[in-house]
C-alpha positions as a Markdown table, in Angstrom:
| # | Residue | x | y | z |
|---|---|---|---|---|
| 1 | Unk | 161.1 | 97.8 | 149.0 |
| 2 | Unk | 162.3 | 96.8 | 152.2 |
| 3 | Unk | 162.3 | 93.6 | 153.6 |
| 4 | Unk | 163.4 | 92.1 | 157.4 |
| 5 | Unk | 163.8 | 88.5 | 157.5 |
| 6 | Unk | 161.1 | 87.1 | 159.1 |
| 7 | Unk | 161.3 | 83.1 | 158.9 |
| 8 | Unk | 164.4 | 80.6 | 159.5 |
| 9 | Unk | 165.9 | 78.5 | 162.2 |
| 10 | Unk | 166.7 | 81.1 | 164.4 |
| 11 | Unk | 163.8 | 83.3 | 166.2 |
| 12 | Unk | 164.0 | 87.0 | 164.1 |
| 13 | Unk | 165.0 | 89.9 | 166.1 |
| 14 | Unk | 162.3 | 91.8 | 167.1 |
| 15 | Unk | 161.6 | 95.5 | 166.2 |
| 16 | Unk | 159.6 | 98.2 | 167.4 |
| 17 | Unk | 156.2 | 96.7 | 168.8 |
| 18 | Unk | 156.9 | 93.3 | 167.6 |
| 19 | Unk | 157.6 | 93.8 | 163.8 |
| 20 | Unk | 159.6 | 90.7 | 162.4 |
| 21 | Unk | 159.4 | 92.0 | 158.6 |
| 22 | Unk | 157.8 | 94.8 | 155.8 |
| 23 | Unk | 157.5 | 95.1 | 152.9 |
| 24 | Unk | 155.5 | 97.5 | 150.1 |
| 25 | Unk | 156.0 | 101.3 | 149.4 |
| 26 | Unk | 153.8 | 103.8 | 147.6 |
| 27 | Unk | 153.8 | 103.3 | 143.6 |
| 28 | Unk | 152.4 | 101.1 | 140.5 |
| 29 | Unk | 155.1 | 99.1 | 139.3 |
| 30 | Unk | 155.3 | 95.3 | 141.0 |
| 31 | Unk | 155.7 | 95.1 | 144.6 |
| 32 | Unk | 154.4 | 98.3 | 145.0 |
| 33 | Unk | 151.1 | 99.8 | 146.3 |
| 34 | Unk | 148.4 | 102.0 | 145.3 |
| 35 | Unk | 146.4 | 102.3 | 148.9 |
| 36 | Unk | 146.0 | 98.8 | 149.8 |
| 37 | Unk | 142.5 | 97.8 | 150.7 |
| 38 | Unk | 142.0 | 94.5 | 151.6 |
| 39 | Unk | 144.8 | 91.5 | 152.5 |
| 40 | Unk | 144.4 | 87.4 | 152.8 |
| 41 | Unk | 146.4 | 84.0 | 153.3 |
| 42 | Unk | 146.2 | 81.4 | 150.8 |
| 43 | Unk | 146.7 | 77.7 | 152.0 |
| 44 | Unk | 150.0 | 77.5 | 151.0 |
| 45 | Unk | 151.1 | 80.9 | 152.9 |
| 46 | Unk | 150.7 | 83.0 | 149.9 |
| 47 | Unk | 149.8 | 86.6 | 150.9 |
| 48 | Unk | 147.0 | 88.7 | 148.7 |
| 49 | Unk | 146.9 | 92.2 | 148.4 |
| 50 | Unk | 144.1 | 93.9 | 146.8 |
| 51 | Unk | 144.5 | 97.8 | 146.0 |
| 52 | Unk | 143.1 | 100.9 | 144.6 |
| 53 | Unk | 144.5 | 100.3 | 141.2 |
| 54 | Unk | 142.4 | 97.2 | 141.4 |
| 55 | Unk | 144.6 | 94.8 | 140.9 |
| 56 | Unk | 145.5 | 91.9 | 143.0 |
| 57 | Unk | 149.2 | 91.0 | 143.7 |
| 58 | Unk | 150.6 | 87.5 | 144.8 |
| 59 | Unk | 153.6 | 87.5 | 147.2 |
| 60 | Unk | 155.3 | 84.7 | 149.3 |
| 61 | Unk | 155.1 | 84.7 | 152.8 |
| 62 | Unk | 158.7 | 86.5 | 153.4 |
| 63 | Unk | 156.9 | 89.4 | 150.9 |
| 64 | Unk | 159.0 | 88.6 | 147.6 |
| 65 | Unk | 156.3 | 89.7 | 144.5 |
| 66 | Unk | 155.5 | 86.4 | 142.9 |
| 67 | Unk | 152.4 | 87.8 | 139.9 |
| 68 | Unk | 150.0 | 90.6 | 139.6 |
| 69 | Unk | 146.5 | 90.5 | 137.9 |
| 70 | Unk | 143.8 | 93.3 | 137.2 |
| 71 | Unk | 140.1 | 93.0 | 138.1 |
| 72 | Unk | 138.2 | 93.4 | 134.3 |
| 73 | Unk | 136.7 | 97.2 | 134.9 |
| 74 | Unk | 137.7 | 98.9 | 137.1 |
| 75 | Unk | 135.9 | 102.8 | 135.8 |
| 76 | Unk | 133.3 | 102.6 | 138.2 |
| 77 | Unk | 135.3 | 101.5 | 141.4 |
| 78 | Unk | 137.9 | 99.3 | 143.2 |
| 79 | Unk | 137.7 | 96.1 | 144.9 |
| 80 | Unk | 137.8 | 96.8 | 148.8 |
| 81 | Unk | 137.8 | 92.7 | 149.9 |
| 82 | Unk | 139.3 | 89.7 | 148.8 |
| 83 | Unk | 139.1 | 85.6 | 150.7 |
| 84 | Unk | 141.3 | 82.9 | 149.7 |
| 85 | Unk | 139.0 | 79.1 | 149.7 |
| 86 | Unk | 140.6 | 76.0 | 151.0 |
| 87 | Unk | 141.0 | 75.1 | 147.7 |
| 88 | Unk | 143.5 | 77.9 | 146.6 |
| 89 | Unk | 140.9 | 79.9 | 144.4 |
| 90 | Unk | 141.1 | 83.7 | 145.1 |
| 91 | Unk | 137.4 | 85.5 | 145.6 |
| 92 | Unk | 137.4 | 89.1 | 144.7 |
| 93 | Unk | 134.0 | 91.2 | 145.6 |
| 94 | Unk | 133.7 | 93.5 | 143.0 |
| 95 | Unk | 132.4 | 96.4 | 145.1 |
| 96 | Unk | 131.4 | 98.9 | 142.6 |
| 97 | Unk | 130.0 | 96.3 | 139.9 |
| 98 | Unk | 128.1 | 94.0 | 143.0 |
| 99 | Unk | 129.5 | 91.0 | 142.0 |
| 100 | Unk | 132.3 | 88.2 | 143.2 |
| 101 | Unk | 135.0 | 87.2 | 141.2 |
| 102 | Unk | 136.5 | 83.7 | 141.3 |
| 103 | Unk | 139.9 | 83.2 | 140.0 |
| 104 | Unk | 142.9 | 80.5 | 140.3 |
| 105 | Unk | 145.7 | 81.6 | 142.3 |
| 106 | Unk | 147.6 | 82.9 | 138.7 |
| 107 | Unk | 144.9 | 85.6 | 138.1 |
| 108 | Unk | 142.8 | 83.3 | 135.6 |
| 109 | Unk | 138.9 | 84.2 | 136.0 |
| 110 | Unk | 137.2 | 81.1 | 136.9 |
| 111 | Unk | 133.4 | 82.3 | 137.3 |
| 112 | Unk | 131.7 | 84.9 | 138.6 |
| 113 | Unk | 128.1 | 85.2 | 140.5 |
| 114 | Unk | 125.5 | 88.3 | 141.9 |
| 115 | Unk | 124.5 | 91.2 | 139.9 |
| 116 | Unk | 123.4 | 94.6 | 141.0 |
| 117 | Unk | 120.0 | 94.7 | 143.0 |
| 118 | Unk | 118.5 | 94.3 | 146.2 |
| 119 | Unk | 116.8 | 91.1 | 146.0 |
| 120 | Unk | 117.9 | 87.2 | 146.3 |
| 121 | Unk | 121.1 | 86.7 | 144.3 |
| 122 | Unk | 121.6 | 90.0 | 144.2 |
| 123 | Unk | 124.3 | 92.7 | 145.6 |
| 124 | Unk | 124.9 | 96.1 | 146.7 |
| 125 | Unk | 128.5 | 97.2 | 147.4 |
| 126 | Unk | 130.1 | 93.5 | 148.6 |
| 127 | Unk | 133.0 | 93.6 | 150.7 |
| 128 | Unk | 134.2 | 90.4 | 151.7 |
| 129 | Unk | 133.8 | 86.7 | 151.9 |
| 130 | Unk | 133.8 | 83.8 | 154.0 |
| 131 | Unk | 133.5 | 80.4 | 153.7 |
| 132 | Unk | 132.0 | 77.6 | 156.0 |
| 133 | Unk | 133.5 | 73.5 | 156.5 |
| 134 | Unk | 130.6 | 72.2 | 154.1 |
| 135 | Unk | 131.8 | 74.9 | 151.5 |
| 136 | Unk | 128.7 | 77.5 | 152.0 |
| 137 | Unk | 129.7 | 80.9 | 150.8 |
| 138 | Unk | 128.5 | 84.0 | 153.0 |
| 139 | Unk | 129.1 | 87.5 | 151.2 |
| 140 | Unk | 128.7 | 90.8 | 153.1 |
| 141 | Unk | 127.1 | 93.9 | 151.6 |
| 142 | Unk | 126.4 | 97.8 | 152.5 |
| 143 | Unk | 124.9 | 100.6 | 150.8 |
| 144 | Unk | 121.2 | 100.1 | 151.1 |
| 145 | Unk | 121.5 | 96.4 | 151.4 |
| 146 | Unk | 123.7 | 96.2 | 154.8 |
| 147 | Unk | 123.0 | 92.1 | 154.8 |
| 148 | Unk | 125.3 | 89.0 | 154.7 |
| 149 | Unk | 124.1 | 86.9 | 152.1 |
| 150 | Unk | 124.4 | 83.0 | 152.0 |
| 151 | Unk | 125.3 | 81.0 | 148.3 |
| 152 | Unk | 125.9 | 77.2 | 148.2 |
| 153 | Unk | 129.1 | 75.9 | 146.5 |
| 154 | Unk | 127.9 | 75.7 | 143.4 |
| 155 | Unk | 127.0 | 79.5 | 143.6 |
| 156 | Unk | 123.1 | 79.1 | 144.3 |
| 157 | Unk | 121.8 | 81.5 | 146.6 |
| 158 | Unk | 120.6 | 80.3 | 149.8 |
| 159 | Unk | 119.2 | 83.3 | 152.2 |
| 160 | Unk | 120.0 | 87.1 | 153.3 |
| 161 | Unk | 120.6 | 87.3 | 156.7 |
| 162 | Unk | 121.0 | 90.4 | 159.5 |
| 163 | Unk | 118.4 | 92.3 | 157.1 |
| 164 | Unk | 116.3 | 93.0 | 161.0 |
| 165 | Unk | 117.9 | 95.4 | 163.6 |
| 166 | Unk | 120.0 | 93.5 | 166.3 |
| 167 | Unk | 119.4 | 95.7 | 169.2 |
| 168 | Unk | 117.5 | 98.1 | 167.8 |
| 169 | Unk | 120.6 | 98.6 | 165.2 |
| 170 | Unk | 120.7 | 97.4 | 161.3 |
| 171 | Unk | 123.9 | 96.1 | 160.7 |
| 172 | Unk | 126.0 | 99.3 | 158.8 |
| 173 | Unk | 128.7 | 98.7 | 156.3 |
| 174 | Unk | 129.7 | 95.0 | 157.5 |
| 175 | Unk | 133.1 | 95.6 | 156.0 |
| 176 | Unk | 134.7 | 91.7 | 157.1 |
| 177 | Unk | 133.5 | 88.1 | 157.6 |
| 178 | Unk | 135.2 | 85.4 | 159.3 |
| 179 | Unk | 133.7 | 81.7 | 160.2 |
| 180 | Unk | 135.0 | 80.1 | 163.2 |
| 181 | Unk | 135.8 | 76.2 | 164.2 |
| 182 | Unk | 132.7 | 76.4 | 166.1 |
| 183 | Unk | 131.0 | 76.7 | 162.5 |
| 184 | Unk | 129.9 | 80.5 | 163.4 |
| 185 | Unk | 130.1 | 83.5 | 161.6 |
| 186 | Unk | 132.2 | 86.5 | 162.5 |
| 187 | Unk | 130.9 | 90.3 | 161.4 |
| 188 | Unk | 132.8 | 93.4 | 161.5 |
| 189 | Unk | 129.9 | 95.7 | 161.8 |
| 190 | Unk | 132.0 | 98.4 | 160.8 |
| 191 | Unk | 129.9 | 101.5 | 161.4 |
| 192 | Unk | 128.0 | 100.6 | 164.6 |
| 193 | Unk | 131.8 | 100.3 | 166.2 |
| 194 | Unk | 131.1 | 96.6 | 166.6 |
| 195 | Unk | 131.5 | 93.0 | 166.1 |
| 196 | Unk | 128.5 | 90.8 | 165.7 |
| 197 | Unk | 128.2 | 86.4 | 165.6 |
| 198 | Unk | 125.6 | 84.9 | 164.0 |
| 199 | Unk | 124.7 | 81.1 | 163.8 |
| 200 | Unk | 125.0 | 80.0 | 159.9 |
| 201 | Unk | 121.5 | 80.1 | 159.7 |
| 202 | Unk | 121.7 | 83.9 | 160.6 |
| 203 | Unk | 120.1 | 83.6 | 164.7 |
| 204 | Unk | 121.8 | 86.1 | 166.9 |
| 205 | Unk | 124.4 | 84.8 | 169.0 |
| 206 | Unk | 126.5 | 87.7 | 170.9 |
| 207 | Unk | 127.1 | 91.8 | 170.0 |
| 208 | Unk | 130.4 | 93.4 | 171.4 |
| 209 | Unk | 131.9 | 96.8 | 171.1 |
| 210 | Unk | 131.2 | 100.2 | 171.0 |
| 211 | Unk | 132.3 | 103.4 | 169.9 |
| 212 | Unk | 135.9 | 104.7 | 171.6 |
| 213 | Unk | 139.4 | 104.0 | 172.2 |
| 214 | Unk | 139.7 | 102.5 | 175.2 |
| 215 | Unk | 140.1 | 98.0 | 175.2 |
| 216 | Unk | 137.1 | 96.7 | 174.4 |
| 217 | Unk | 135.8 | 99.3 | 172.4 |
| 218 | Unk | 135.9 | 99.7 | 168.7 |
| 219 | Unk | 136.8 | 102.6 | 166.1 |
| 220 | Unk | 135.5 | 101.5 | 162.5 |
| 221 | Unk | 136.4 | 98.2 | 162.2 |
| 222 | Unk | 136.9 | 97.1 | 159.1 |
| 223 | Unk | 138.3 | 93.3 | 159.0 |
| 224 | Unk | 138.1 | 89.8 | 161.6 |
| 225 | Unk | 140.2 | 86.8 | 161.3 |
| 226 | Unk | 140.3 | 83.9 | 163.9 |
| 227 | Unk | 143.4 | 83.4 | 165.4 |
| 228 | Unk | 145.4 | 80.0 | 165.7 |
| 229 | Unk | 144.6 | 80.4 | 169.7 |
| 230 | Unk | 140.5 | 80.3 | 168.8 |
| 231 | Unk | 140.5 | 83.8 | 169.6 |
| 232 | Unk | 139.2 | 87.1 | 167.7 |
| 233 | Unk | 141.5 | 89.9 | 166.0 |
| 234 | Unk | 140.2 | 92.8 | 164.8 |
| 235 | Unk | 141.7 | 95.6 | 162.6 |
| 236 | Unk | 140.5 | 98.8 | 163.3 |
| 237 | Unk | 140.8 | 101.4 | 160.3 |
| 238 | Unk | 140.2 | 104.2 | 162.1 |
| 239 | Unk | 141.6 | 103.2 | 165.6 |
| 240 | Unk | 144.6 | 102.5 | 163.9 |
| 241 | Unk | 145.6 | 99.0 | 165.7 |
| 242 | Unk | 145.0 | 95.9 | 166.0 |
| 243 | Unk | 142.8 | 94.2 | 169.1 |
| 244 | Unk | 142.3 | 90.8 | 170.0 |
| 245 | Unk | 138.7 | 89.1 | 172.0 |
| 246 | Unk | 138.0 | 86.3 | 173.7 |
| 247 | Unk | 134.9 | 84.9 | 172.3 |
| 248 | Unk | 132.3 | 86.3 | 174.8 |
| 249 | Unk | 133.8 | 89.7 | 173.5 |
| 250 | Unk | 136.8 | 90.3 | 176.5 |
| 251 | Unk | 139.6 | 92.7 | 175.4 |
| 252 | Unk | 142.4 | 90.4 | 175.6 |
| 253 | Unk | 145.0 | 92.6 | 174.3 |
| 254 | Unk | 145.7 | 95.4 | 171.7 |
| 255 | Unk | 148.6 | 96.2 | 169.2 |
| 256 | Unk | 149.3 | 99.5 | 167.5 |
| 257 | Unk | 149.3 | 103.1 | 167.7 |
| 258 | Unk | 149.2 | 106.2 | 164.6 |
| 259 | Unk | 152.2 | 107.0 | 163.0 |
| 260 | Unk | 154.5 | 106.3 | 160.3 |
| 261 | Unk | 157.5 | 104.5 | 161.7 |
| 262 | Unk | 158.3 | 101.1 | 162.0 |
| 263 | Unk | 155.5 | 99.5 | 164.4 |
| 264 | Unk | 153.4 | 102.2 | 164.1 |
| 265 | Unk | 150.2 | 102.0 | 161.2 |
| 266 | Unk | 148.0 | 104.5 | 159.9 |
| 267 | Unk | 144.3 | 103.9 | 158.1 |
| 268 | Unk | 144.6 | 99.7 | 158.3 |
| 269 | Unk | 142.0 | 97.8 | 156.2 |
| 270 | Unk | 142.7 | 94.3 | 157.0 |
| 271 | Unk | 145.1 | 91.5 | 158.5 |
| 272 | Unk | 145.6 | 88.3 | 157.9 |
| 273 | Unk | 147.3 | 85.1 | 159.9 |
| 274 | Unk | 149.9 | 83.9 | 157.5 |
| 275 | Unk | 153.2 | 80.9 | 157.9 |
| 276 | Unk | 153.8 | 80.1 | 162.0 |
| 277 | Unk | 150.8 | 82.2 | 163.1 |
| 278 | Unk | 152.8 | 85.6 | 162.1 |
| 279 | Unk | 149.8 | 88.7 | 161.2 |
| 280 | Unk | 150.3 | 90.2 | 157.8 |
| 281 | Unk | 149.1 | 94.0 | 158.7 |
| 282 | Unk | 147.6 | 96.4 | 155.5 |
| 283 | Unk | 149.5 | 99.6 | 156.7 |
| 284 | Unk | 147.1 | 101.0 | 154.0 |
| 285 | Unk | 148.0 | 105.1 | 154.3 |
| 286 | Unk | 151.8 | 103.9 | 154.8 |
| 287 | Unk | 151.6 | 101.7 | 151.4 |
| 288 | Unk | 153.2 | 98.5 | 153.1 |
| 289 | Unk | 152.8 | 95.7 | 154.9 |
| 290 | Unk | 154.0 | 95.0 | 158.4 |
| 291 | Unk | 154.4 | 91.2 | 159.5 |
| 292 | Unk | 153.5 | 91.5 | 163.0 |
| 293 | Unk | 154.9 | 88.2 | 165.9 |
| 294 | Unk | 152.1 | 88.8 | 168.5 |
């Protein structure tokens, strides 16, 4: 493992494209990753990493491995999301067993909730969660569901919402969630190359995107997390960067480009805002993390 120092008095030095500090490399052992597929700050500044081992691991914000925990079956499939509540407690989706796991930030299972279906309460394929200021729970699934569902705190469900085309297109593998200060909800409509907002009740409220490489267009993206400035940052998996909107969907600016050296990514799942608004950046293919000083 390497690892740049990324926090102290003194401003880091900057390395290619604006990397401040890594850490990860390909394995099983602690610190270590087995394709990483989904990433997430805790309160506290904590960074999550889910992988294809399914199991989570905890680090510190300057990447030193603090615990590691396994999801409880893992033959069927692998966790692809993971959201950290307010309150510290770590939500797993389950993908491949279409349920959410709740544990405490040491790997203890709390509770669970869904089963596998396609009606209220019940999942297909989740892939990430967000949460809203009154503590609603909103859960995205694809497969044949391709719907964000809605729970209540207590884990009651609520509603199923983008179930009806939005211009003329069903939502298609909604692969990351994000709710705003504005109290809306933020969907990386990962196969229509597009980033949908919803009310919290589920009305339409704007659709950017679109296939292609250019700014302002979109190549399978597969997680959204609001930024400290109120704007929108997208991780493209397939684009291989990272792009930033205004929230009437302007390109504001983009970061990233293939590869394998330092400041380059290659197949990213997810990013996260972590301590003094740095971005934590699953370098999924590379088996790392990047921490990224826009």
């Amino acid at each position: 493992m390497f690892v740049l120092q990324a926090f102290g008095c003194d401003p880091p030095a900057l390395t290619p494209n604006g990397v401040v500090g890594v850490f990860g490399e390909r394995g099983l052992g602690n610190g270590e990753f087995s394709y990483p597929r989904a990433i997430a700050s805790g309160p506290d500044g904590s960074i999550y990493v889910v992988d294809k081992s399914a199991r989570i691991q905890r680090f510190s914000s300057d990447g030193t491995f603090e615990t590691v925990w396994r999801t409880p079956q893992k033959q069927q499939g692998k966790p692809v999301g993971i959201a950290i509540h307010p309150d510290g407690r770590v939500f797993v989706p389950d993908t491949h067993y279409h349920r959410v796991l709740i544990y405490d930030r040491d790997g203890n299972l709390l509770d669970e909730f869904g089963r596998e279906g396609f009606g209220d309460g019940e999942f297909q394929l989740p892939t990430d969660v967000a949460f809203d200021a009154d503590g609603f729970i909103y859960v995205a699934e694809y497969h044949e569901n391709d719907r964000i569902t809605k729970w209540t705190p207590d884990l009651r469900f609520v509603q199923a919402m983008a179930e009806d085309p939005i211009e003329g297109v069903r939502v298609s593998r909604p692969a990351g969630l994000a709710v705003d200060d504005e109290q809306t909800l933020w969907i990386a409509d990962a196969c229509n190359h597009r980033i949908v907002r919803l009310s919290l009740t589920g009305e339409v409220l704007a659709v950017f995107g679109g296939f292609g490489d250019e700014p302002g267009q979109l190549r399978y993206p597969y997680d959204i997390c609001m930024s400290p400035d109120n704007t929108v940052m997208v991780c493209e998996y397939e684009g291989n960067r990272l792009q930033w909107f205004s929230k009437e969907g302007r390109s504001l600016r983009v970061w990233g480009r293939s590869g394998r050296r330092l400041g380059e990514v290659s197949a990213p799942w997810g990013a996260a805002y972590g301590p003094e608004g740095n971005v934590y950046l699953l370098d999924s293919l590379n088996s790392r993390i990047q921490i990224i000083r826009p």
